[in-house]
PDB file of N, CA, C and O in Angstrom, chain B, residues numbered from 101:
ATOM      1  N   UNK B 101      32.049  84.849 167.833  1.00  0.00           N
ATOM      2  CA  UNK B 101      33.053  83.801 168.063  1.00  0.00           C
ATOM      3  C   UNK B 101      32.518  82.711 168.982  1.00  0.00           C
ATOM      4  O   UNK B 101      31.362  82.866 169.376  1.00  0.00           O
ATOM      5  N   UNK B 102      33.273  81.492 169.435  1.00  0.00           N
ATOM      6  CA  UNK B 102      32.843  80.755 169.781  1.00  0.00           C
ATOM      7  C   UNK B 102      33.244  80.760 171.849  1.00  0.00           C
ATOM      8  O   UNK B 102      34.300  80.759 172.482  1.00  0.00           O
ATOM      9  N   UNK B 103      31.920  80.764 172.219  1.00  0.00           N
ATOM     10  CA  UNK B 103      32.280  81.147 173.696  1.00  0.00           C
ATOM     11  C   UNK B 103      32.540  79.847 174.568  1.00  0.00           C
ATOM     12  O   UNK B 103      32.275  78.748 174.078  1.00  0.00           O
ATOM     13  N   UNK B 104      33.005  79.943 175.727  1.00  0.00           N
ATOM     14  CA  UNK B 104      33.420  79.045 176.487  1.00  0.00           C
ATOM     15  C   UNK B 104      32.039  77.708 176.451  1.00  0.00           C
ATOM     16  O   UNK B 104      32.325  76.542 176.724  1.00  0.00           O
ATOM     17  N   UNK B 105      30.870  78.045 176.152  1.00  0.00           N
ATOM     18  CA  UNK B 105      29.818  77.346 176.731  1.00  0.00           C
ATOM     19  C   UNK B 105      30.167  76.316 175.275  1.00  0.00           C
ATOM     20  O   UNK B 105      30.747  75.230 175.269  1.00  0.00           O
ATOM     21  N   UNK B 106      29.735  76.894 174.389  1.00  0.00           N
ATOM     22  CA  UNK B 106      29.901  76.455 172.769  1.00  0.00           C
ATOM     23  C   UNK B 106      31.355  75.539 172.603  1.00  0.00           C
ATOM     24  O   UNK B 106      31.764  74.813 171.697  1.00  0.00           O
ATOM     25  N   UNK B 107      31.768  75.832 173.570  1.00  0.00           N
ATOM     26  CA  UNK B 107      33.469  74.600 173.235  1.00  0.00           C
ATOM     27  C   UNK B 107      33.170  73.644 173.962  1.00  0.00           C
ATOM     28  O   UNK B 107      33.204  72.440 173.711  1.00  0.00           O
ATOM     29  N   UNK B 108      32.809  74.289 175.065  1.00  0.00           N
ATOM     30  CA  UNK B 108      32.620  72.641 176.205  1.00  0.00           C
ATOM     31  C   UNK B 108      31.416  72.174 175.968  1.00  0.00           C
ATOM     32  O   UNK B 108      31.178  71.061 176.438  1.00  0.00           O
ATOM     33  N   UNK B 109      30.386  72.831 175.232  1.00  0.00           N
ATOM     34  CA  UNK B 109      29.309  71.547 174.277  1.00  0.00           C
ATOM     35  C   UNK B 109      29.477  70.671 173.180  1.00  0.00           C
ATOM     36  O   UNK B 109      28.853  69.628 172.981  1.00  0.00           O
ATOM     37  N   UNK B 110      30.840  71.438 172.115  1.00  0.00           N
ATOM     38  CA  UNK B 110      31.259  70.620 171.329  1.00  0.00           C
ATOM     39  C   UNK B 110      32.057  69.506 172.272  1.00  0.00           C
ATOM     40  O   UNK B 110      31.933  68.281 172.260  1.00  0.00           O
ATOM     41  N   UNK B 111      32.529  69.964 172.723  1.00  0.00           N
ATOM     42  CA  UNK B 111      34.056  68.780 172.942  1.00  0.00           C
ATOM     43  C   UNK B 111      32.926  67.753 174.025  1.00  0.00           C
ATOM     44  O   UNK B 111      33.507  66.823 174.583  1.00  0.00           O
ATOM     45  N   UNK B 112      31.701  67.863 174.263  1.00  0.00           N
ATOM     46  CA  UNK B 112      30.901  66.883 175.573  1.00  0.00           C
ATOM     47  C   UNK B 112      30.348  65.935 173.730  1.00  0.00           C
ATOM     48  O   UNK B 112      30.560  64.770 173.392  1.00  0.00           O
ATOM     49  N   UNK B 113      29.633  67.063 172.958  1.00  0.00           N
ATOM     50  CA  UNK B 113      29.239  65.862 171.723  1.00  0.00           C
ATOM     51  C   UNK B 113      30.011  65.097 171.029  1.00  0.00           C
ATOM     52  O   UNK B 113      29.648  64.116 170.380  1.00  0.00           O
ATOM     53  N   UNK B 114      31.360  65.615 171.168  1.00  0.00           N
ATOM     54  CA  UNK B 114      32.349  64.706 170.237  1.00  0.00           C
ATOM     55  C   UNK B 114      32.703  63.666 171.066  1.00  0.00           C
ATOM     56  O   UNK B 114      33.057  62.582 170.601  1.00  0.00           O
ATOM     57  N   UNK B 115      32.622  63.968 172.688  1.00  0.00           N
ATOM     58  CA  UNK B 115      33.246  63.022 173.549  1.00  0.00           C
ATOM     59  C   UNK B 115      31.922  61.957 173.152  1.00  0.00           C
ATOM     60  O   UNK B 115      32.268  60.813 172.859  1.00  0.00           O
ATOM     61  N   UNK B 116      30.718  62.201 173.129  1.00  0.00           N
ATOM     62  CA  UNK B 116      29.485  61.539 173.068  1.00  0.00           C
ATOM     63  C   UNK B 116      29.295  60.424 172.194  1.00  0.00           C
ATOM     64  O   UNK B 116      28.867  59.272 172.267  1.00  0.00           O
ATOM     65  N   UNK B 117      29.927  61.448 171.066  1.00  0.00           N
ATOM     66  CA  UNK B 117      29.489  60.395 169.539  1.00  0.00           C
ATOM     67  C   UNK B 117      30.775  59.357 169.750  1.00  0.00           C
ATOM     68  O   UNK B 117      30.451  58.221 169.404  1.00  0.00           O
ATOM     69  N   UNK B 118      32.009  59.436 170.177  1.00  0.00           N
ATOM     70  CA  UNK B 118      33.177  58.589 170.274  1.00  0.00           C
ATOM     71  C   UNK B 118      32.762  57.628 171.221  1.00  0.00           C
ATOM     72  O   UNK B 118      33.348  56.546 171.177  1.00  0.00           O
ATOM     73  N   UNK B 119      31.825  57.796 172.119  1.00  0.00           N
ATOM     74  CA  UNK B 119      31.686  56.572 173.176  1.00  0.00           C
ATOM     75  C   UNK B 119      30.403  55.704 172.260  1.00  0.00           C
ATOM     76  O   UNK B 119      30.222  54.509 172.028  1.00  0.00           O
ATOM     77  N   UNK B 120      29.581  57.079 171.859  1.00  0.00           N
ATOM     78  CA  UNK B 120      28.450  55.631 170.749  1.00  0.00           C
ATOM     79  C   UNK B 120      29.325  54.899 169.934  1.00  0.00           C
ATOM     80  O   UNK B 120      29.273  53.780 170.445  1.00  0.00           O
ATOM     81  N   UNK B 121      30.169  54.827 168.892  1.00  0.00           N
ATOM     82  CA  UNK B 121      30.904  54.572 167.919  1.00  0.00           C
ATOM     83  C   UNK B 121      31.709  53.342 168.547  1.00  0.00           C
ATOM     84  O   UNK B 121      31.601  52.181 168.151  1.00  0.00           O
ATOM     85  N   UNK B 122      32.483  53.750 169.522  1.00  0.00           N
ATOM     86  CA  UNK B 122      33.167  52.633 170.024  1.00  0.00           C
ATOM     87  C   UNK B 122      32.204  51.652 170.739  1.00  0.00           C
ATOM     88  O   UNK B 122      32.681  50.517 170.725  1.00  0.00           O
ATOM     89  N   UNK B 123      30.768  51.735 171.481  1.00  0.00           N
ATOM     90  CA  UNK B 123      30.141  51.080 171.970  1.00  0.00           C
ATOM     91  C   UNK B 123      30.143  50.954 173.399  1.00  0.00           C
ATOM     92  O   UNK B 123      29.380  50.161 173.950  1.00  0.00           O
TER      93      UNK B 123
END
């Protein structure tokens, strides 16, 4: 399953790719 480390790396890359995207 997906462990605490693995969520708060997704949710840091999604925060990531949303700040490239918006600029």
């Amino acid at each position: 399953g997906a462990g605490a480390f693995e969520v708060a790396a997704r949710q840091y890359l999604v925060n990531t790719i949303k700040k490239t995207v918006q600029g």
